[in-house]
PyMOL Python script that loads the backbone (N, CA, C, O; Angstrom):
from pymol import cmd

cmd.read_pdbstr("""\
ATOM      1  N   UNK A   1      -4.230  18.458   1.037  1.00  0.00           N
ATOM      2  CA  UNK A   1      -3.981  17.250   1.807  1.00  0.00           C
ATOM      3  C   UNK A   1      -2.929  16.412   1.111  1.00  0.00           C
ATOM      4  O   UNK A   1      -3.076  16.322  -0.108  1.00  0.00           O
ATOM      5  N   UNK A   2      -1.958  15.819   1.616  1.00  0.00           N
ATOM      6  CA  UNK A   2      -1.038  15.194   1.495  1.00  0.00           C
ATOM      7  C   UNK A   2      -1.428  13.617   0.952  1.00  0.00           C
ATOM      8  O   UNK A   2      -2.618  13.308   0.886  1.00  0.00           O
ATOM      9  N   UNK A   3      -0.581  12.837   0.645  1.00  0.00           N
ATOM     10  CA  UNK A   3      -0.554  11.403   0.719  1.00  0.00           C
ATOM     11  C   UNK A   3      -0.552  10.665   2.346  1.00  0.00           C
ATOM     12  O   UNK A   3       0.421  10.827   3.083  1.00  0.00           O
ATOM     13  N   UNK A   4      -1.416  10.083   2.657  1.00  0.00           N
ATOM     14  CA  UNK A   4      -1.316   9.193   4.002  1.00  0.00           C
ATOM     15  C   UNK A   4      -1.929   7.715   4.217  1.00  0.00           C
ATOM     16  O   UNK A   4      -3.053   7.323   3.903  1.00  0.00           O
ATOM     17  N   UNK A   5      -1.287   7.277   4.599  1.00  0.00           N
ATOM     18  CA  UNK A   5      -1.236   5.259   4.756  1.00  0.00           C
ATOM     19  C   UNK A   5      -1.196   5.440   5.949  1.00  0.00           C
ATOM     20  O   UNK A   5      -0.630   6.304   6.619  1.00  0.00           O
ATOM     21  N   UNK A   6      -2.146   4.151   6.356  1.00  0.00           N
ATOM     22  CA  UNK A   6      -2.886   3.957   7.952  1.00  0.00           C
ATOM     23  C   UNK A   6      -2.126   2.304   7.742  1.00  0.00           C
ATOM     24  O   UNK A   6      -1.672   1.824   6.703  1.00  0.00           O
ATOM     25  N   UNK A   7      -2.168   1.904   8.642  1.00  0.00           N
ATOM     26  CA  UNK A   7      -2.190   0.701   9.138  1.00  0.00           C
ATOM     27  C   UNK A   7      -3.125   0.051  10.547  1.00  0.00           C
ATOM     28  O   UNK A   7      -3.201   0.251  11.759  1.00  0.00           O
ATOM     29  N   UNK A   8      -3.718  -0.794   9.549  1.00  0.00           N
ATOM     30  CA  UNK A   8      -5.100  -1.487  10.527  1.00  0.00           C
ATOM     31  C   UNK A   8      -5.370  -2.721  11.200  1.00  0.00           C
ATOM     32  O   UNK A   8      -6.369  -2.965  11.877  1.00  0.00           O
ATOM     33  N   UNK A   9      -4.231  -3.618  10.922  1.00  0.00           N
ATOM     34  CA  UNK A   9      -4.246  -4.294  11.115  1.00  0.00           C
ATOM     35  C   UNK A   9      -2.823  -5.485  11.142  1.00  0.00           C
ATOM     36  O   UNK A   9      -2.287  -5.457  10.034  1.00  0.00           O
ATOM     37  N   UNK A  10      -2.424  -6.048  11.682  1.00  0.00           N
ATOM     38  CA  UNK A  10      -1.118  -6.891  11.782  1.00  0.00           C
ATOM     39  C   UNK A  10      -1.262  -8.436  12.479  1.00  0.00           C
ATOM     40  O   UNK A  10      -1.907  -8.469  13.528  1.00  0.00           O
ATOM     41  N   UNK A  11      -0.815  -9.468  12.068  1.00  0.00           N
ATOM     42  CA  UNK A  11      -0.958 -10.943  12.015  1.00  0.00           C
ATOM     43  C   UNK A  11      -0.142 -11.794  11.474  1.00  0.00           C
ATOM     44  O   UNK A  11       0.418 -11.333  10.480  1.00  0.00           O
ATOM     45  N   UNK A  12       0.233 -13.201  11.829  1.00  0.00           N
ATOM     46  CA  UNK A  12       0.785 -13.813  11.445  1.00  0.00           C
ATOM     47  C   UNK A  12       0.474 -15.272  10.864  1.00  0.00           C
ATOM     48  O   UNK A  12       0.041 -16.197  11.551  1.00  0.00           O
ATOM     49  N   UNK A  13       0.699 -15.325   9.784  1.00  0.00           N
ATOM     50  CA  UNK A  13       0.208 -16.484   8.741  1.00  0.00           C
ATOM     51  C   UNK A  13       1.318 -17.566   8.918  1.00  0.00           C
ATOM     52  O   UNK A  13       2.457 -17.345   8.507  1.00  0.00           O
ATOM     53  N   UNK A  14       0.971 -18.777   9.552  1.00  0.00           N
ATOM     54  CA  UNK A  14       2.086 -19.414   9.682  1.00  0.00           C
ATOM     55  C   UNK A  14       3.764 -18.939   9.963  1.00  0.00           C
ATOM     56  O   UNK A  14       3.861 -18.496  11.108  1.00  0.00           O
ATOM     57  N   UNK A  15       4.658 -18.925   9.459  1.00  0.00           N
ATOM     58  CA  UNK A  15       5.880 -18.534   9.227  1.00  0.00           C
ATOM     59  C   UNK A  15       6.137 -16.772   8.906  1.00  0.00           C
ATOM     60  O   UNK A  15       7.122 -16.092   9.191  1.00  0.00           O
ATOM     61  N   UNK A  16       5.007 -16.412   8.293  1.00  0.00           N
ATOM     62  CA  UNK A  16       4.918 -15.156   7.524  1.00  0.00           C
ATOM     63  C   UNK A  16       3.873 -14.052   8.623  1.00  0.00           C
ATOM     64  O   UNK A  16       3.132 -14.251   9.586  1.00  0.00           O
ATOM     65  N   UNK A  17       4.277 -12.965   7.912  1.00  0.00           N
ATOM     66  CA  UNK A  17       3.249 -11.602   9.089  1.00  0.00           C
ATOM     67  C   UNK A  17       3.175 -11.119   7.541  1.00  0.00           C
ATOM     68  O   UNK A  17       3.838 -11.312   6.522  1.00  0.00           O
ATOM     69  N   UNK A  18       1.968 -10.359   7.925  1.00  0.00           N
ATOM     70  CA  UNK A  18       1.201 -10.048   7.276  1.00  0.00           C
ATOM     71  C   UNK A  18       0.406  -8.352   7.880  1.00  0.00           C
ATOM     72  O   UNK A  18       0.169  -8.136   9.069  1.00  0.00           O
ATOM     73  N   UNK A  19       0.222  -7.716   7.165  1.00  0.00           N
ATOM     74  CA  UNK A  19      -0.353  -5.860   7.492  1.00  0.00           C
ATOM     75  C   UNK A  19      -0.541  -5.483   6.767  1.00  0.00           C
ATOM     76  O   UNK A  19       0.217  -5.377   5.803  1.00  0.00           O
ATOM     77  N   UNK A  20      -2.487  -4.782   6.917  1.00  0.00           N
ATOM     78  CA  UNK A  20      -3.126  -4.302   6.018  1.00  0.00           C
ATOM     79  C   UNK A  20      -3.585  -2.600   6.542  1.00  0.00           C
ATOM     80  O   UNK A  20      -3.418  -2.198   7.694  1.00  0.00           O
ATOM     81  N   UNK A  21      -4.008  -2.008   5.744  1.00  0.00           N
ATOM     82  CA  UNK A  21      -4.470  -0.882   6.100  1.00  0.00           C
ATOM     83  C   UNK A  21      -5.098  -0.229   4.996  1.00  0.00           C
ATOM     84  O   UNK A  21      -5.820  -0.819   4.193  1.00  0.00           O
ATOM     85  N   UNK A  22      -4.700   1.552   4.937  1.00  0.00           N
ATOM     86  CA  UNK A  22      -5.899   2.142   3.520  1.00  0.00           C
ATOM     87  C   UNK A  22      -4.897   3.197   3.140  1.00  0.00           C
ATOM     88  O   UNK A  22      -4.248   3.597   4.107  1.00  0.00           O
ATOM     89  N   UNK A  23      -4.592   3.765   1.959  1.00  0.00           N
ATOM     90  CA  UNK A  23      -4.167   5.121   1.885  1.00  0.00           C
ATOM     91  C   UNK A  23      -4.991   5.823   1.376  1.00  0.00           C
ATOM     92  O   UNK A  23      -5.980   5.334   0.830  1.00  0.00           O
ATOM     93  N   UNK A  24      -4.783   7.063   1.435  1.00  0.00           N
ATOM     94  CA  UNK A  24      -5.522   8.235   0.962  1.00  0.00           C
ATOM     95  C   UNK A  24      -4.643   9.620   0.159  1.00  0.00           C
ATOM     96  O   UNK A  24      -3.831  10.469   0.527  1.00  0.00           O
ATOM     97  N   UNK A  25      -5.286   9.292  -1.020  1.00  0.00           N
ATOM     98  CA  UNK A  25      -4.315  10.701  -1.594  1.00  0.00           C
ATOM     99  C   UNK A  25      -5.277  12.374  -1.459  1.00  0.00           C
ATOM    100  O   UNK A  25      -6.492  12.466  -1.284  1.00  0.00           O
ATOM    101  N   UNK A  26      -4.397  13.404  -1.588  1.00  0.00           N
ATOM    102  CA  UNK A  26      -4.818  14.638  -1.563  1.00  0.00           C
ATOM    103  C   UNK A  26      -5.359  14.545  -3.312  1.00  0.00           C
ATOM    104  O   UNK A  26      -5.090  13.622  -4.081  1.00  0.00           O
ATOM    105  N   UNK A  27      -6.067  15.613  -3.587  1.00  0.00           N
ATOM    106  CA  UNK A  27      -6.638  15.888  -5.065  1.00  0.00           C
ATOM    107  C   UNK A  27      -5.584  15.604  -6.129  1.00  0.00           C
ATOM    108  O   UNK A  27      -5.815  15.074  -7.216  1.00  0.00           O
ATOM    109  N   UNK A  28      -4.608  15.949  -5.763  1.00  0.00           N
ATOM    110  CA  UNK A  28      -3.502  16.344  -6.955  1.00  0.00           C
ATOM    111  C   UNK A  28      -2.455  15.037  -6.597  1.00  0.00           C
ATOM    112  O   UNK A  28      -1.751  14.620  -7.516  1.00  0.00           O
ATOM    113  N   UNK A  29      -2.387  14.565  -5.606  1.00  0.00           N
ATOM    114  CA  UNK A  29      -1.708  13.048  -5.542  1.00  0.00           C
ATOM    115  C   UNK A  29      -1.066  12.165  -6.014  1.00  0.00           C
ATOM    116  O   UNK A  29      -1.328  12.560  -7.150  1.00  0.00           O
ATOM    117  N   UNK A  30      -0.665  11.608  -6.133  1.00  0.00           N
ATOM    118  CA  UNK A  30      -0.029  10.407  -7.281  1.00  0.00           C
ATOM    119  C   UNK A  30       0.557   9.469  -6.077  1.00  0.00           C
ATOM    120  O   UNK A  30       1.530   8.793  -6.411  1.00  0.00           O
ATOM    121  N   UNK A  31       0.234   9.364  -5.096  1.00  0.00           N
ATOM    122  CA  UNK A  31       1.163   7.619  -3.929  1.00  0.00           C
ATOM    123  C   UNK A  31       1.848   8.815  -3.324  1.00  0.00           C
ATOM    124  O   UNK A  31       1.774  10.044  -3.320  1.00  0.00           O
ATOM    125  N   UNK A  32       2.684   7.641  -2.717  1.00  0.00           N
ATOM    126  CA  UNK A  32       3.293   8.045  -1.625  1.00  0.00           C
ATOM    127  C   UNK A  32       3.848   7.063  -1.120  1.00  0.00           C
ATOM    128  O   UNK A  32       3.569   6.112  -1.851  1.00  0.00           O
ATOM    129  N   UNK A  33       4.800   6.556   0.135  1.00  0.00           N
ATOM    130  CA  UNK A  33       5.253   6.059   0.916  1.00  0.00           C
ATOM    131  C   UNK A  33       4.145   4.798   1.695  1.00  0.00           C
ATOM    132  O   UNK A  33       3.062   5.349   1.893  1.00  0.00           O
ATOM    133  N   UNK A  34       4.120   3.583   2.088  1.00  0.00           N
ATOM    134  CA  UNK A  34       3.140   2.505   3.007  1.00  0.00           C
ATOM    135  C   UNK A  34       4.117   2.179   3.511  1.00  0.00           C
ATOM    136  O   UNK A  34       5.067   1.717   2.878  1.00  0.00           O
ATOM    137  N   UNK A  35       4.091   2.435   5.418  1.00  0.00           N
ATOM    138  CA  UNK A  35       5.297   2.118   6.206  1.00  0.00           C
ATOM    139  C   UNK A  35       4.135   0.823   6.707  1.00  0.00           C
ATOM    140  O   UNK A  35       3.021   1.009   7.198  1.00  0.00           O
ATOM    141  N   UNK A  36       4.791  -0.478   6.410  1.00  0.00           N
ATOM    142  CA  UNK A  36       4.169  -2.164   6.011  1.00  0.00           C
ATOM    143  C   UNK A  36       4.483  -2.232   7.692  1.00  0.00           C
ATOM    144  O   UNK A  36       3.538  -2.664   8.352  1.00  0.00           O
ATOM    145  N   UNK A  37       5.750  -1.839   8.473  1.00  0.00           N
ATOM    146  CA  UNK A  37       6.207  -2.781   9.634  1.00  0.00           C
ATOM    147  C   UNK A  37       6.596  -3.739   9.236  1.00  0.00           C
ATOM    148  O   UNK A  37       6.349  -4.637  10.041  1.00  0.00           O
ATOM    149  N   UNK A  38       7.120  -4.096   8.356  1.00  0.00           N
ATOM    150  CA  UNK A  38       7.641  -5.575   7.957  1.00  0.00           C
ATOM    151  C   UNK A  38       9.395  -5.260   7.281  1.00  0.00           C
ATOM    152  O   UNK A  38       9.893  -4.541   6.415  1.00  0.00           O
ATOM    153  N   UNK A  39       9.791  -6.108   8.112  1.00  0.00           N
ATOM    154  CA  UNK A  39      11.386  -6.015   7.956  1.00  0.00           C
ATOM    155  C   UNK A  39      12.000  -6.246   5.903  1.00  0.00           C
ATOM    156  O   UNK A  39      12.709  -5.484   5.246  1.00  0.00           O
ATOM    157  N   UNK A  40      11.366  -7.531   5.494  1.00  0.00           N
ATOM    158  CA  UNK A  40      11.159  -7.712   4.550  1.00  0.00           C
ATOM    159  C   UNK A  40       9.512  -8.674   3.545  1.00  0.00           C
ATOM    160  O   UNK A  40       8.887  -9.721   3.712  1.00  0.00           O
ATOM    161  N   UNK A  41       9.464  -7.486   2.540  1.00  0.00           N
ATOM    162  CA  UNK A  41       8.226  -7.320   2.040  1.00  0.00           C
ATOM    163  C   UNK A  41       8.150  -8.598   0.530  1.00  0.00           C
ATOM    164  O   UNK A  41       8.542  -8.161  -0.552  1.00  0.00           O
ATOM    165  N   UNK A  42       7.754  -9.766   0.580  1.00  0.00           N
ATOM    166  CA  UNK A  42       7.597 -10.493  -0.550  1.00  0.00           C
ATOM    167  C   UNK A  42       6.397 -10.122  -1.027  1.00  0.00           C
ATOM    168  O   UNK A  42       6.392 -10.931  -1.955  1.00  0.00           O
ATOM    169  N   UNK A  43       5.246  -9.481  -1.161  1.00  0.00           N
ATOM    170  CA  UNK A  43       4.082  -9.217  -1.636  1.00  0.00           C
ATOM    171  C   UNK A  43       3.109  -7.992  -1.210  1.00  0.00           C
ATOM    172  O   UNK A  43       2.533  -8.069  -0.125  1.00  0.00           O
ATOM    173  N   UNK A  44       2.934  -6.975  -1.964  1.00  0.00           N
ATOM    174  CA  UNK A  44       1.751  -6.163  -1.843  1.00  0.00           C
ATOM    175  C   UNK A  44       0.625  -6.046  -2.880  1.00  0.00           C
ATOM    176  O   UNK A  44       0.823  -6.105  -4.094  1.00  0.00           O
ATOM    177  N   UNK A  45      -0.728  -5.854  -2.227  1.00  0.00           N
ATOM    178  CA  UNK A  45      -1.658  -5.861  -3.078  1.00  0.00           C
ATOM    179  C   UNK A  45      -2.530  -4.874  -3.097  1.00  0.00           C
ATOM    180  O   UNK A  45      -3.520  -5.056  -2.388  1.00  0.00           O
ATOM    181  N   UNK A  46      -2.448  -3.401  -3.972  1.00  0.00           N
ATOM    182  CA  UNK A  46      -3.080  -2.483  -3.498  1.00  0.00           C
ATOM    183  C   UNK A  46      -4.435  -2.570  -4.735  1.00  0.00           C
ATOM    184  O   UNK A  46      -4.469  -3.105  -5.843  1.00  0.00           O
ATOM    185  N   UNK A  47      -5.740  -1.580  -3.754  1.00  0.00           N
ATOM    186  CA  UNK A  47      -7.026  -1.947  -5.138  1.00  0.00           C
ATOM    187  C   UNK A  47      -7.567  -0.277  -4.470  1.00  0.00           C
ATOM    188  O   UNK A  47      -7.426   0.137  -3.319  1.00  0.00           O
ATOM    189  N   UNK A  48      -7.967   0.163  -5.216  1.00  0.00           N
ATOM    190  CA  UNK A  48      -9.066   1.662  -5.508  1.00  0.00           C
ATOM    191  C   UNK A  48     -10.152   1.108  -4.743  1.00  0.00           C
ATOM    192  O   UNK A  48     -10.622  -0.028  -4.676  1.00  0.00           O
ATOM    193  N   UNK A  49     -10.519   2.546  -4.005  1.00  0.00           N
ATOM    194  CA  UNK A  49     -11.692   2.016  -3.185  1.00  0.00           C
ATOM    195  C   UNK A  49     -12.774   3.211  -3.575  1.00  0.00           C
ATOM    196  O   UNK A  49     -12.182   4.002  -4.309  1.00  0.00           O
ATOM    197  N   UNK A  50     -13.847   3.541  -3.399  1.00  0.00           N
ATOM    198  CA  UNK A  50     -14.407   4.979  -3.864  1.00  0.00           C
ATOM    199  C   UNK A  50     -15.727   4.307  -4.509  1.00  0.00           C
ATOM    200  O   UNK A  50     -16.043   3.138  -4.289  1.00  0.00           O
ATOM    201  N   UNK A  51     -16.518   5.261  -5.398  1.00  0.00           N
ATOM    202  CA  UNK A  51     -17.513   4.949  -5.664  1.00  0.00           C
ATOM    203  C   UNK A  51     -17.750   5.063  -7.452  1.00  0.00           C
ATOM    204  O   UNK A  51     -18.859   4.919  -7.966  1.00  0.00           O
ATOM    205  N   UNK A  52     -16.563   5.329  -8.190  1.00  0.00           N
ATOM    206  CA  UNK A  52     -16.698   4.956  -9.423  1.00  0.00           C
ATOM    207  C   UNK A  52     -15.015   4.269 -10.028  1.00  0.00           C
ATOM    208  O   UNK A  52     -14.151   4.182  -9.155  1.00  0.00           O
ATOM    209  N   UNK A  53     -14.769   3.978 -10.959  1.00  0.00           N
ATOM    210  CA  UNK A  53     -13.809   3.459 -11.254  1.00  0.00           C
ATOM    211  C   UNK A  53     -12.677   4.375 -11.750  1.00  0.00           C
ATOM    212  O   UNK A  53     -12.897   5.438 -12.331  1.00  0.00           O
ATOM    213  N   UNK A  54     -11.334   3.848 -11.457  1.00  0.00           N
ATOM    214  CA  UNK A  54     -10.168   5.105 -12.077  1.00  0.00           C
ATOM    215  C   UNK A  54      -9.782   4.133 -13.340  1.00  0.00           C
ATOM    216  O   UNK A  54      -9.955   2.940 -13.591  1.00  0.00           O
ATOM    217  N   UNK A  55      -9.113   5.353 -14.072  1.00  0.00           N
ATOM    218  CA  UNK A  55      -8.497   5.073 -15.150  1.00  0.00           C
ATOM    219  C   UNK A  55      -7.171   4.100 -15.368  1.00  0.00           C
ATOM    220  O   UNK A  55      -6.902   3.629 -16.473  1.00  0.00           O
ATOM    221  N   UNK A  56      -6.238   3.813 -13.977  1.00  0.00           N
ATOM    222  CA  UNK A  56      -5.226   3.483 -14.412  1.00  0.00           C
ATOM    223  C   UNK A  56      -5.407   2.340 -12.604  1.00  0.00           C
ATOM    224  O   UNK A  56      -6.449   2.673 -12.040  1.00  0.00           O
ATOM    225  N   UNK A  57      -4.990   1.748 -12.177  1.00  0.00           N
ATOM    226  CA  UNK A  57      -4.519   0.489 -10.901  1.00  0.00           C
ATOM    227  C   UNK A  57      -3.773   0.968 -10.360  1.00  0.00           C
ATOM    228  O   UNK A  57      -3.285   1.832 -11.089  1.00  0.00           O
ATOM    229  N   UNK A  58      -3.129   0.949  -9.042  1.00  0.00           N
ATOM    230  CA  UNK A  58      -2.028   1.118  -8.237  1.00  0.00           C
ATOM    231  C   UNK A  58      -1.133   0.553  -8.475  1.00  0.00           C
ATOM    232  O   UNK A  58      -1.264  -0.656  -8.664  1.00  0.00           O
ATOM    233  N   UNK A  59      -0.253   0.962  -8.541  1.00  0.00           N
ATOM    234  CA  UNK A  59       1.259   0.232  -8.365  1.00  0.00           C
ATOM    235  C   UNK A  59       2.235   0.208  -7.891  1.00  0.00           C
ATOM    236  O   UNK A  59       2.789   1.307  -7.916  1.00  0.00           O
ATOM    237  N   UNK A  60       3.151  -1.084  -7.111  1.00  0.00           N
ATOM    238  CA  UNK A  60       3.986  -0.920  -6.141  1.00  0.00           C
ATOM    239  C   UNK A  60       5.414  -0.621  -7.101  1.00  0.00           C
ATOM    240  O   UNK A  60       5.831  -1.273  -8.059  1.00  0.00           O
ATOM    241  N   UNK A  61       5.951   0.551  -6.491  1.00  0.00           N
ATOM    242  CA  UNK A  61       7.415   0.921  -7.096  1.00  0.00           C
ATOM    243  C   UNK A  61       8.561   0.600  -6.682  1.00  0.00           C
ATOM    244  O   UNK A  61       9.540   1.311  -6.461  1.00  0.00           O
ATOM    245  N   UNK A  62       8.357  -0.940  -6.541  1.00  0.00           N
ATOM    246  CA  UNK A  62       9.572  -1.030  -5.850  1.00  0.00           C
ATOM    247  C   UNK A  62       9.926  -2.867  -6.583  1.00  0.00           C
ATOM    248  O   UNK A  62       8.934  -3.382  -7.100  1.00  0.00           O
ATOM    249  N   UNK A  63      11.080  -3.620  -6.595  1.00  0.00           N
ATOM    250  CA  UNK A  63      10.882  -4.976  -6.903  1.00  0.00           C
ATOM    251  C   UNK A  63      11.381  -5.596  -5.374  1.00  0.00           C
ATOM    252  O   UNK A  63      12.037  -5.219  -4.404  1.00  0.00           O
ATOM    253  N   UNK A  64      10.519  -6.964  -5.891  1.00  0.00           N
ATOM    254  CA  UNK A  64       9.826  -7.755  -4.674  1.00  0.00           C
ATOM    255  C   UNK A  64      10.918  -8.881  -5.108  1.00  0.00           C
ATOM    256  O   UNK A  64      11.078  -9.118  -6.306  1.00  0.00           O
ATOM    257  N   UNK A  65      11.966  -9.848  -3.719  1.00  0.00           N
ATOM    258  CA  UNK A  65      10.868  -9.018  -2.450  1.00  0.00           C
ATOM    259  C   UNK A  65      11.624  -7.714  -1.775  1.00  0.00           C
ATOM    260  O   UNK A  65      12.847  -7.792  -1.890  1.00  0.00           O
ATOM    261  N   UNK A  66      11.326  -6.967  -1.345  1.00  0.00           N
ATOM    262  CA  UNK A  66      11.743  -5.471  -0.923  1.00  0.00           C
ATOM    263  C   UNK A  66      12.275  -5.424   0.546  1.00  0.00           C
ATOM    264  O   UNK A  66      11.654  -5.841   1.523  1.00  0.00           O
ATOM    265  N   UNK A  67      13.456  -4.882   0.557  1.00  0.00           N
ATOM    266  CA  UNK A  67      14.060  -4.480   2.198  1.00  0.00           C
ATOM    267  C   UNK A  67      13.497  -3.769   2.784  1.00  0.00           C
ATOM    268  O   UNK A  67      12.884  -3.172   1.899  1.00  0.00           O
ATOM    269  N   UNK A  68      13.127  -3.207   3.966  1.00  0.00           N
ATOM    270  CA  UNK A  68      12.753  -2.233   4.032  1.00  0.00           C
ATOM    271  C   UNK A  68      12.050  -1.525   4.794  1.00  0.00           C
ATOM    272  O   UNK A  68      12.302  -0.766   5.730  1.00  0.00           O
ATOM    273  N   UNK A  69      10.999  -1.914   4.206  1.00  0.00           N
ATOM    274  CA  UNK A  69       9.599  -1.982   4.820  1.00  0.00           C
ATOM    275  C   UNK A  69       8.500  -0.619   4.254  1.00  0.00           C
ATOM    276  O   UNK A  69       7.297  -0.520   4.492  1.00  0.00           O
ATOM    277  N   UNK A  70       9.202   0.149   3.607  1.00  0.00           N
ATOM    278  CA  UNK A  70       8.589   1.398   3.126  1.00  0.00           C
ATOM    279  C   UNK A  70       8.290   0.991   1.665  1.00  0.00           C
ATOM    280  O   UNK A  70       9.278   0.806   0.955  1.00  0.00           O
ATOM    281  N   UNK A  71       6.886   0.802   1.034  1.00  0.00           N
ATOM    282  CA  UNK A  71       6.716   0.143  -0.353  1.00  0.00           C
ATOM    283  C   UNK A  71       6.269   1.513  -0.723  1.00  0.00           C
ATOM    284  O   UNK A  71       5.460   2.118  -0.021  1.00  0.00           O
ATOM    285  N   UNK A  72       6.841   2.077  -1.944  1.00  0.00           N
ATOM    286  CA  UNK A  72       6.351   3.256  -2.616  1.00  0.00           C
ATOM    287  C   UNK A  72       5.071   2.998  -3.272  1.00  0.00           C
ATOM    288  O   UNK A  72       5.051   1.838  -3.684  1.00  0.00           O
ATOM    289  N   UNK A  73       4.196   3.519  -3.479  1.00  0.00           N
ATOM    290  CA  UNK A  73       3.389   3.493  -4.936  1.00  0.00           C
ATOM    291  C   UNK A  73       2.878   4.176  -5.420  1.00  0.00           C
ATOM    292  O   UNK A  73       2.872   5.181  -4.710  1.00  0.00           O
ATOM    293  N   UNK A  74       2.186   4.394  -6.582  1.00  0.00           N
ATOM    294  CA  UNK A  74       2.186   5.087  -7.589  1.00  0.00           C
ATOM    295  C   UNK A  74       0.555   5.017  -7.679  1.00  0.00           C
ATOM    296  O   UNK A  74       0.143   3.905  -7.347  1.00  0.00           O
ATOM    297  N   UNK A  75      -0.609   6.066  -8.100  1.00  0.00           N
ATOM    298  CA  UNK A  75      -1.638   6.007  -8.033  1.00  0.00           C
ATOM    299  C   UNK A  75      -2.034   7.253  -9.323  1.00  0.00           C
ATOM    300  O   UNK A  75      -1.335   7.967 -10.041  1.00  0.00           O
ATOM    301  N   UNK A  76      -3.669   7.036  -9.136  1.00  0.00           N
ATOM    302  CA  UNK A  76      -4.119   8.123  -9.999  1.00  0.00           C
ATOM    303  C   UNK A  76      -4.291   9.504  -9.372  1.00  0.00           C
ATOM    304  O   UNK A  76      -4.489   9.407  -8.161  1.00  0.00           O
ATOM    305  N   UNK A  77      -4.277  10.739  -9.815  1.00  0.00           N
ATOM    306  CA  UNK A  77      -4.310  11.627  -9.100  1.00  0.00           C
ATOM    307  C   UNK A  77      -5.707  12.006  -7.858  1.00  0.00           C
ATOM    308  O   UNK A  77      -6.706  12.590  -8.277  1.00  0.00           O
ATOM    309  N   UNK A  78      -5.624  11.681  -6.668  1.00  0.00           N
ATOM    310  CA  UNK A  78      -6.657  11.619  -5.979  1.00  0.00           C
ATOM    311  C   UNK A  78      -7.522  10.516  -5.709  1.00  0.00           C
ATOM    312  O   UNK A  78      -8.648  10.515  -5.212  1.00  0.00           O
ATOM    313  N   UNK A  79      -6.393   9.029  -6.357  1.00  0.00           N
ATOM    314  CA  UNK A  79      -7.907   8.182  -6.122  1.00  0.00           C
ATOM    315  C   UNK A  79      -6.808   7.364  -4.072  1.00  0.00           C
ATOM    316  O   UNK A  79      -5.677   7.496  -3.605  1.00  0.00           O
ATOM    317  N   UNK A  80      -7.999   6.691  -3.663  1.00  0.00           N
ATOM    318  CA  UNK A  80      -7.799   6.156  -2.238  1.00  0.00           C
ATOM    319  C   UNK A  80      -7.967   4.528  -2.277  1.00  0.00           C
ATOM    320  O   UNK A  80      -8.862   4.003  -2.939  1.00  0.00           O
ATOM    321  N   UNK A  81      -7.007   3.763  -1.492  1.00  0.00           N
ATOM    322  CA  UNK A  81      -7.721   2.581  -1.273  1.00  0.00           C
ATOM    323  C   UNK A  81      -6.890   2.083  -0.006  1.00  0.00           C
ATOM    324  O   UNK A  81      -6.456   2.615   1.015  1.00  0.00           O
ATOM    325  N   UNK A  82      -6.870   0.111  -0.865  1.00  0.00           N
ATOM    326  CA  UNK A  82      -6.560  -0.415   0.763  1.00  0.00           C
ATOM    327  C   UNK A  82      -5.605  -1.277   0.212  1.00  0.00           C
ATOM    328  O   UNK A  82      -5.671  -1.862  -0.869  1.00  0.00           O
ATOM    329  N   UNK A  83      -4.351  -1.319   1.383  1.00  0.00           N
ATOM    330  CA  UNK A  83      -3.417  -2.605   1.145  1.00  0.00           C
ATOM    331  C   UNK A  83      -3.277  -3.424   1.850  1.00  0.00           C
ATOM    332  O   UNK A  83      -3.701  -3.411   3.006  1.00  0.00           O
ATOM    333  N   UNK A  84      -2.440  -4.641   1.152  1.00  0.00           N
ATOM    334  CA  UNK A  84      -2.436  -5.699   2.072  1.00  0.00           C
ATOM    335  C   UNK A  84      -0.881  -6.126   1.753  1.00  0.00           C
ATOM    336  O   UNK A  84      -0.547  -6.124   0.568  1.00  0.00           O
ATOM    337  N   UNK A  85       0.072  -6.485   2.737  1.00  0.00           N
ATOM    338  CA  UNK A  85       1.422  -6.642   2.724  1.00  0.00           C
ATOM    339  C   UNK A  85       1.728  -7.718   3.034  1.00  0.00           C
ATOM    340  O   UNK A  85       1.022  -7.882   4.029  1.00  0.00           O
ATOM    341  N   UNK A  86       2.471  -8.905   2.862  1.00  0.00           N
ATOM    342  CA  UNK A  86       3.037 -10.225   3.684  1.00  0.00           C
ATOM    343  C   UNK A  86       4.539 -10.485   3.544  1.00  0.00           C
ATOM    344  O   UNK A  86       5.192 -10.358   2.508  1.00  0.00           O
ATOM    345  N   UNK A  87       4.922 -10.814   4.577  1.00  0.00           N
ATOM    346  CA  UNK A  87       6.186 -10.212   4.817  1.00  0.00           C
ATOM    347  C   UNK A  87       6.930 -10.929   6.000  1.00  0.00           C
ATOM    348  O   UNK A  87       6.318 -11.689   6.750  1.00  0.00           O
ATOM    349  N   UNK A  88       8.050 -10.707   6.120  1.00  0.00           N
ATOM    350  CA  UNK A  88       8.588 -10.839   7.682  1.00  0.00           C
ATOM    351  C   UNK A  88       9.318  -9.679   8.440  1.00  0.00           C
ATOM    352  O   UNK A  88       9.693  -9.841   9.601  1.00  0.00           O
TER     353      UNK A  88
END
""", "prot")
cmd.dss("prot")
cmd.show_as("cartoon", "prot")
cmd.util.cbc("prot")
cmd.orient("prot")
């Protein structure tokens, strides 16, 4: 199984939009691609979801704030969680 990012949700915070969703890595994994929908990205916040703790946090590979809309990141091999993007 591959790397895959869902998107679940989309809203607007005053001035700002905002889109959350979950990714999921295959066993051997390390991130992948989060297509946000957001033209430009000032903030992502990714966290491990599962039932024991990983060794290392997610991290976005990219510097903020980001064109784009595609935020890379970087994970432990096989772990899954959820993000949250704000943006325009």
């Amino acid at each position: 199984m591959a790397f895959v990012s869902t998107t679940d949700k989309r809203g607007v915070i005053g001035d700002l939009k905002y889109a959350m969703g979950r990714f999921t890595n295959g066993a051997s994994d390390t991130g992948g691609d989060i297509t946000t929908g957001l033209t430009l990205v000032y903030f992502i916040s990714l966290q491990h979801t599962g039932s024991s703790a990983e060794a290392s946090e997610p991290v976005a590979n990219e510097t903020f704030p980001f064109s784009g809309g595609d935020v890379t990141i970087v994970t432990g091999a096989g772990a899954d969680g959820v993000w949250f993007a704000v943006g325009i």
